[in-house]
N, C-alpha and C positions, 0 to 999 in steps of 0.2 A: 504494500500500500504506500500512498505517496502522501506526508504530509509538507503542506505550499502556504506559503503566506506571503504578504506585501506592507509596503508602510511609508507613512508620508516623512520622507528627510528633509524637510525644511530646515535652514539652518546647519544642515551639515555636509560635510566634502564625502560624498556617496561613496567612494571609495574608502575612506578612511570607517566604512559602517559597518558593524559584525552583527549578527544574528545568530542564536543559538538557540534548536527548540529545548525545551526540558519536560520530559517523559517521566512517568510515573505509572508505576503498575502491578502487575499480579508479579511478573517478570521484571529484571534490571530491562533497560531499554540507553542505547546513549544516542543520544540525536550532534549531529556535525555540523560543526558552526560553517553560517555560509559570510562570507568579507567582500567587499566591492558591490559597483553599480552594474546592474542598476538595483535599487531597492526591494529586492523580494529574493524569494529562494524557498528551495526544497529538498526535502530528504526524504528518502525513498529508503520503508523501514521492508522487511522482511521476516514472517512468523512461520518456522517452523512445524509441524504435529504439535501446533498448539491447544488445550486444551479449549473447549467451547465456549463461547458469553465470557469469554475473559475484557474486562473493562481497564482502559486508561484514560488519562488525563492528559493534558497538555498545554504549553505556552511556551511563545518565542520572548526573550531578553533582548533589546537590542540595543547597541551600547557605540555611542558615537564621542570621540576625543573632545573634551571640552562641553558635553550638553551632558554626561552620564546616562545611566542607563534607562528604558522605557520599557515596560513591560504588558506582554498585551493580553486579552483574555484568555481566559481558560477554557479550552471546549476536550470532546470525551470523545474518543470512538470505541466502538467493541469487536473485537475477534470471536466471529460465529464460530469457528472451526468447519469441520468437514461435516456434510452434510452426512448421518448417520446409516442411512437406508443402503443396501449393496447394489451399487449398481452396475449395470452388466454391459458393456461396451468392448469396441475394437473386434481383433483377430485373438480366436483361442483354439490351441491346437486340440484336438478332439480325440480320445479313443471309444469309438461305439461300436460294439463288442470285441472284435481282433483289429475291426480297421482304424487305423489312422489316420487324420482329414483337419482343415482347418475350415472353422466356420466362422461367420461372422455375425457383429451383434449393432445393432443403432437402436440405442434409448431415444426412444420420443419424447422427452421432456430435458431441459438442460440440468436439473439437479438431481438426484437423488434414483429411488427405482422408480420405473413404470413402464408402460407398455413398451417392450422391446422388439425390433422387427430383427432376425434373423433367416443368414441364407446359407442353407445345406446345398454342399454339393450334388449338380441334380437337380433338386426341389426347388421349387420358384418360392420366393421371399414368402413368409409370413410371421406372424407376431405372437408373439408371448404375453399373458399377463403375470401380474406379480401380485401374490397373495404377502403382505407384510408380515400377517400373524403366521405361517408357516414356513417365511422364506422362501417362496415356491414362485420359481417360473415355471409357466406351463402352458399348452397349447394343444387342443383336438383339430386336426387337418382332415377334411374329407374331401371327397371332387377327385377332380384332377390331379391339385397338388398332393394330394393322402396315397393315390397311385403311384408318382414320380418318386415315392419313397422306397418303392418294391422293384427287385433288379430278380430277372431271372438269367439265368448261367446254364447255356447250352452246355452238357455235362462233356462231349466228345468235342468240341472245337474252344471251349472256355471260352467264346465270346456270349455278353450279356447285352440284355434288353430292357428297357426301361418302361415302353410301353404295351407290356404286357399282362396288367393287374389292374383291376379294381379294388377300392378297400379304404381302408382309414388308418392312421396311426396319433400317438399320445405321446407327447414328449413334455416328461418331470425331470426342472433342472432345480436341486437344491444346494443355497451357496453355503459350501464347506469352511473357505478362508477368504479372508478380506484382504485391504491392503489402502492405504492413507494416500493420495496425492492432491494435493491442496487442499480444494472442494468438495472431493469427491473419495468415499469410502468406495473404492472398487473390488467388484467380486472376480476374486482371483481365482479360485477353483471351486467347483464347481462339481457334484454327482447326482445321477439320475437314472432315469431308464427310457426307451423308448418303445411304447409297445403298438402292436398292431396288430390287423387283419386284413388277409389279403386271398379271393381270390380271383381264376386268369381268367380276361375275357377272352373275344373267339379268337383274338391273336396268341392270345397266352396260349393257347389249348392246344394250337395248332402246334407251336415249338416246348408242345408238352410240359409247359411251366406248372408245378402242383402248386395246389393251394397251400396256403402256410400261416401261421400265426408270428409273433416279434415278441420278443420280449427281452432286448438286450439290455443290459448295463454302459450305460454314458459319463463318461469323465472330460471335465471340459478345464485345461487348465489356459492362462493368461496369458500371452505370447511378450 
């Protein structure tokens, strides 16, 4: 954060003018005298994992050769800290069930959790909600998208198909560990499961894709 002030130097050689804010608080704080014109200045403080609703105080001295010093009011700012709630952003390397994959996360809100849009390899975007009191992101896909989650694998060439199932699937993502940057409490890893139901329409049937149920185990960690 950046505390700035200004002042009327009447009467004195602008350069010969010092300023110095003085901080008070939960924390030591030193604030850096600023010298010369033209009349004003700023310091740019920086808070750490600091803890929440931490409050200071403050006032600039400013002190010119021959008039002494002037002091100006006192005003308060407060350190919210990081917003508490896990929230779920960026690229997280994924293992769901043996495979490994990277998925990706956009919070729809700037602070805290809420509805998350994520995109599976494959699977056209959709979004998660977030349950606070369970920590749960989670989501029921059905249509199209609930399909694009189901691969079937010609067993003699290993080559697969994506559009060969109907069906739905459930994905529970519960955040495990967190992690502090600035604002924001991010959810660093993450376990769950993904389950479903799928059977092949008459293209499935044709490349003899059987019906199947999902019920893997999902670990999503932070990249």
């Amino acid at each position: 954060m950046t505390l700035s002030w200004s002042t009327d130097a009447t009467g004195c050689t602008t350069d010969l003018l010092t300023a110095l804010p003085q901080i008070s608080g939960p924390i030591p704080v030193v604030g850096q005298a600023v010298t010369g014109a033209p009349p004003n200045g700023a310091n740019v403080l920086t808070f750490i994992n600091s803890k929440p609703n931490r409050t200071y105080s403050w006032y600039v001295t400013m002190n010119c050769p021959g008039l002494g010093e002037v002091r100006s009011e006192t005003r308060t700012f407060t350190i919210e800290g990081a917003n508490p709630w896990p929230r779920l952003g960026g690229k997280h390397q994924v293992v769901w069930g043996s495979t490994p994959q990277t998925w990706r996360f956009i919070p729809r809100c700037k602070r805290g959790a809420c509805r998350t849009r994520v995109k599976i390899p494959g699977v056209p975007w959709f979004t998660l909600r977030y349950n606070r009191k369970k920590r749960l992101y989670s989501a029921r896909i059905t249509g199209s998208k609930g399909a694009r989650a189901a691969i079937c694998t010609d067993q003699k060439t290993n080559k697969q198909f994506r559009n060969a199932y109907k069906g739905w699937f459930k994905l529970t993502l519960r955040v495990k560990f967190t992690r502090v940057e600035g604002v924001h409490t991010l959810a660093e890893q993450l376990v769950g499961r993904l389950n479903g139901r799928y059977t092949p329409t008459r293209r499935g049937k044709r490349l003899r894709c059987p019906a199947f149920r999902a019920n893997d185990p999902v670990r999503a960690t932070l990249k």
